[in-house]
N, C-alpha and C positions, 0 to 999 in steps of 0.2 A: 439340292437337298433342303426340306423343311428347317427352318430353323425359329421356333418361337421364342418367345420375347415373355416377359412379365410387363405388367403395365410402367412400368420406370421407363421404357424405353420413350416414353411422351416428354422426358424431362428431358431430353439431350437434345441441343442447338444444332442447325444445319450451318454450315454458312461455307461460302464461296470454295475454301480452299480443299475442302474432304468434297464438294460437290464436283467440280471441274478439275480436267486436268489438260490443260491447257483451251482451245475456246470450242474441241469436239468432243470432248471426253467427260464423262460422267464420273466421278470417284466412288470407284465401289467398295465398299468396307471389306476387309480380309475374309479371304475362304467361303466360297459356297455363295449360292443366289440368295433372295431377299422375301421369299415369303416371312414377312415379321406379323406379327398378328399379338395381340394381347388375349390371355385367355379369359373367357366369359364369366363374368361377375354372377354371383347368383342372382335368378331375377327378380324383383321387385311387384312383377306386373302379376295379378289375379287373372286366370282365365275371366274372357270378357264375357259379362253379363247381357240379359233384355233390355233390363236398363241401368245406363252407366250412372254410377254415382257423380257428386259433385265435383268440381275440379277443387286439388287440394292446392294451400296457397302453392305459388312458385318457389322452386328454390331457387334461383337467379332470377333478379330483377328483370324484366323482357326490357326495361329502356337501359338498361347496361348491357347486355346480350347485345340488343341493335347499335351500340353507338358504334359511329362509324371509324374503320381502321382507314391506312394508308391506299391501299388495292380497294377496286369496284367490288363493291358486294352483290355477289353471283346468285340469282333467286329466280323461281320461276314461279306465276300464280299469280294473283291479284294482290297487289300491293296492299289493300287493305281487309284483306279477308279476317275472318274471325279467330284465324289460327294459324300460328307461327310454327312452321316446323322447320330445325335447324339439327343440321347433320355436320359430325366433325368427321372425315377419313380421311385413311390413307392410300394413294394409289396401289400399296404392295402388300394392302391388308386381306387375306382370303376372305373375312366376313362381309370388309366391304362388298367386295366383288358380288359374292352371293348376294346378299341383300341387294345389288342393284341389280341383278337378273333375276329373283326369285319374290319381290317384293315392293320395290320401288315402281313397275309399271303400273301396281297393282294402287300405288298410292297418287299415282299423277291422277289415273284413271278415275276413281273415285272424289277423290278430292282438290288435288290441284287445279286440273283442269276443268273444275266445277263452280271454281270462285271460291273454295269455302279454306283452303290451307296456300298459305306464301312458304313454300321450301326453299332454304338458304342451303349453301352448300360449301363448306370453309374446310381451306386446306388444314391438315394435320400430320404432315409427314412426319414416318418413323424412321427413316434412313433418308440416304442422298437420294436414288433412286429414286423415292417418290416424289422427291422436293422436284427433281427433273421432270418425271411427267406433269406434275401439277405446271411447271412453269412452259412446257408447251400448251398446257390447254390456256397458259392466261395469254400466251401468243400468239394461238390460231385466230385471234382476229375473231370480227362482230357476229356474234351470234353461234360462234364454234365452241364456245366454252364447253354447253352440256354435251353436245355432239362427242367431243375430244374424251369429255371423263367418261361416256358410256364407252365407246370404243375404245379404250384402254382400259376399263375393269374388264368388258367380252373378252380381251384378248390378253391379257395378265398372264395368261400360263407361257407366251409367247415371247414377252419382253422383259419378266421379272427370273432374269436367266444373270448365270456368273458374266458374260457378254453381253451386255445390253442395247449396245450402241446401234448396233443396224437394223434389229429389229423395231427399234423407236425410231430410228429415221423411216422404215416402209411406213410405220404408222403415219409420222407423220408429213410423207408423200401423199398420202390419201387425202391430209386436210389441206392440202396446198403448198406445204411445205417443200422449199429447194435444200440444198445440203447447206449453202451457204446463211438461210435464215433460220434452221435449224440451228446449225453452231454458234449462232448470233445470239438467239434465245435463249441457248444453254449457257452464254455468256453475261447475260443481260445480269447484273446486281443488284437494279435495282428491284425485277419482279423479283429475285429469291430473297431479296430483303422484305420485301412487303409478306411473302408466304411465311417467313421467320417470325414476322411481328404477328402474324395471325396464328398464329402455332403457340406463340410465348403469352400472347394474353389469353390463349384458353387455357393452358398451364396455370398458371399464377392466379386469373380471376376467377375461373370456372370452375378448376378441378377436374380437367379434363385429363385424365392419363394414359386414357384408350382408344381403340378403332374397332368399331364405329361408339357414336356418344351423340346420342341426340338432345336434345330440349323440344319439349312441345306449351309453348307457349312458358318458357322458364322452367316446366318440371323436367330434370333429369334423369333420361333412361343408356343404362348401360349398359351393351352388347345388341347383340342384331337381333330387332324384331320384328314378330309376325305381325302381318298385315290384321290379324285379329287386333293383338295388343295396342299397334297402334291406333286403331279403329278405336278402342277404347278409347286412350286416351282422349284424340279427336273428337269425340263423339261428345264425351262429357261435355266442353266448352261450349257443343253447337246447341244442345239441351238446354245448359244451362241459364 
């Protein structure tokens, strides 16, 4: 059963002992599965014009946004491209999901894989749940990172269930995973320490309280947008 959330639910810590129970077991919060979602801010963004206006200052500094946390920063795209695109979600966020089937090919496609945008992709868990998928995808090993987060947003209606456990072990059979390194990952501290720390300074620095919450080049957009709107954004910088 749906259960939505208000954006507060970005302010609450994961940590080991509501995540794990014992080194197979995921802690699932009381009653009911874990569709958590924040509902949708009103949007900021103008339908996208012929031609984008200027790009307005930043509202977070882009060399604070990149300074570096504990965990490998996950990005795909030319390292020095002219435009940072940074995505905060959650694996058990519905909009995420959307946005990554109904939007995001649409953004490798055009931009990423063009040279002209570096998209970051930083954990933001809103339950234990997602803290556990994210912490498989930082354990599937070299190059499984984006692989693991698309196939578990495709398949979200399958493992964000009141039972989680063995539908995320099929999943992550698929990437290699044995039961035994499965449970090992689920037990690991230190990667759900590092997702914590990356969770706590969007909190606190950002003002991040929702899923999805991007930054393009430091401006902040709240809730999932259209490959239009982001075009905008994008587009201004490459203009300018």
């Amino acid at each position: 059963m749906d259960n939505p959330q208000d954006t507060e639910t970005g302010t609450a810590g994961i940590s080991r002992r509501n995540l794990l129970i014992g080194a197979a077991a995921v802690a699932l919060a009381a009653g009911g599965g874990f569709y958590v979602w924040s509902r949708d801010s009103a949007s900021v963004i103008t339908p996208a014009t012929a031609q984008p206006a200027p790009p307005k200052a930043p509202d977070i500094a882009p060399a604070d946004l990149l300074a570096p946390s504990t965990l490998s920063e996950q990005s795909l795209g030319d390292a020095n491209a002219p435009v940072t695109v940074i995505e905060y979600a959650s694996m058990t966020c519905p909009h995420c999901a959307q946005f990554h089937e109904n939007v995001y090919p649409e953004l490798k496609k055009r931009y990423i894989d063009t040279g002209k945008v570096r998209f970051i992709f930083r954990e933001f868990p809103l339950d234990p749940l997602a803290a556990a998928g994210f912490m498989l995808a930082r354990c599937a090993g070299e190059g499984k990172y984006f692989p693991m987060i698309e196939t578990l947003f495709a398949q979200q209606k399958e493992w964000v269930v009141p039972k989680p456990i063995e539908p995320l072990l099929a999943i992550a059979r698929q990437a290699g995973f044995t039961k035994e390194s499965f449970d090992a990952c689920l037990s690991n501290q230190k990667v759900l320490d590092g997702i914590e720390e990356v969770r706590s300074k969007a909190v606190q620095k950002f003002k991040v309280n929702s899923t999805p919450t991007f930054f393009v080049n430091g401006n902040k957009l709240n809730g999932s947008p259209t490959i239009e709107e982001l075009s905008k954004q994008i587009d201004s910088y490459l203009k300018s």
